[in-house]
C-alpha positions, 0 to 999 in steps of 0.5 A: 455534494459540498467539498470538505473543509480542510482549513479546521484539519490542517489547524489541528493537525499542526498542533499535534506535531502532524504538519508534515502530513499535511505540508508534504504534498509527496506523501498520500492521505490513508483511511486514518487520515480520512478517519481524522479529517472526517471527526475533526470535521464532525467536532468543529462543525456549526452548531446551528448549521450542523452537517446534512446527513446525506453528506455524512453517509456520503463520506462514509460511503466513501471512506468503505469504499476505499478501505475495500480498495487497500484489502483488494490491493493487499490481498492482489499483491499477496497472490502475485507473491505467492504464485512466484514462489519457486519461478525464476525472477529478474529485478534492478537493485537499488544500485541499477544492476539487474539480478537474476534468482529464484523465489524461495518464499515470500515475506508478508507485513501489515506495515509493508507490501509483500516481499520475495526471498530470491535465492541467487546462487548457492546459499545466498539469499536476498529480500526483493520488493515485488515492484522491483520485479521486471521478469517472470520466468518458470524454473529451469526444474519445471522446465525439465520433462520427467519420463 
C-alpha cells in the first residue's frame, strides 16, 4: 500500500482557515479528518492515473476500523464512570492538591470524555475528570456489615 499524499491536504486546508489543524503537531487527527484528507485525496486525484481500488478499500477499511476504535474507547469510559457511582475516589485537582469524595453521578457529552460528580463533604459537590482519578475505594457504607 502507497502512503497518502498530504501535500493536496494541507493546501486545502490552509485555505479554509484550518492550517492550525495541520501546523499544530500536539493536536491529533480524528475520523473527520481522515473523512476530509480521504475526499480531498478522491477530488484532486490524476484523471489518467486514478486511484487503484484495493487502495480506497484499504483506506476505508481503516478509517471503520478506527471509528470502531473511539465507540470501544467511549463506551469503556462509560462503564468505568458507571461503576464508580456511590465509591469513594481520590484524584489531584488542577492546583496539585489531592481530594477525596464520593461519586454521586456521572456526566456524559459527545463532545467530552465522561465525568463523575464527587460529593466532598456535605452539600458540596464538584465535576472531576475521570483521568484525573488515582484511587478507587468502596464506600465506608458498603463497608458496614447489616445483621
Amino acid at each position: 500500500m502507497s502512503a497518502i499524499d498530504t501535500s493536496t491536504y494541507a493546501a486545502t486546508t490552509t485555505t479554509t482557515n484550518n492550517s492550525a489543524a495541520v501546523t499544530n503537531s500536539s493536536q491529533t487527527l480524528g475520523k473527520n479528518d481522515f473523512l476530509q484528507l480521504l475526499m480531498t485525496q478522491m477530488q484532486n486525484q490524476d484523471p489518467t492515473a486514478p486511484m487503484d481500488d484495493t487502495q480506497s478499500i484499504a483506506q476505508l477499511a481503516q478509517f471503520s476500523s478506527l471509528e470502531q476504535m473511539q465507540n470501544i474507547n467511549s463506551s469503556t469510559l462509560a462503564t468505568q464512570a458507571n461503576e464508580m457511582i456511590g465509591r469513594n475516589v481520590t484524584w489531584t485537582d488542577t492546583s496539585g492538591t489531592t481530594q477525596t469524595g464520593q461519586v454521586t453521578s456521572a456526566t456524559f457529552s459527545s463532545t467530552q470524555p465522561p465525568a463523575l460528580v464527587v460529593n466532598t463533604g456535605g452539600s458540596t459537590s464538584v465535576s472531576v475528570a475521570l483521568a484525573s482519578v488515582t484511587a478507587v475505594s468502596a464506600s465506608n457504607a458498603s463497608n458496614t456489615a447489616t445483621t
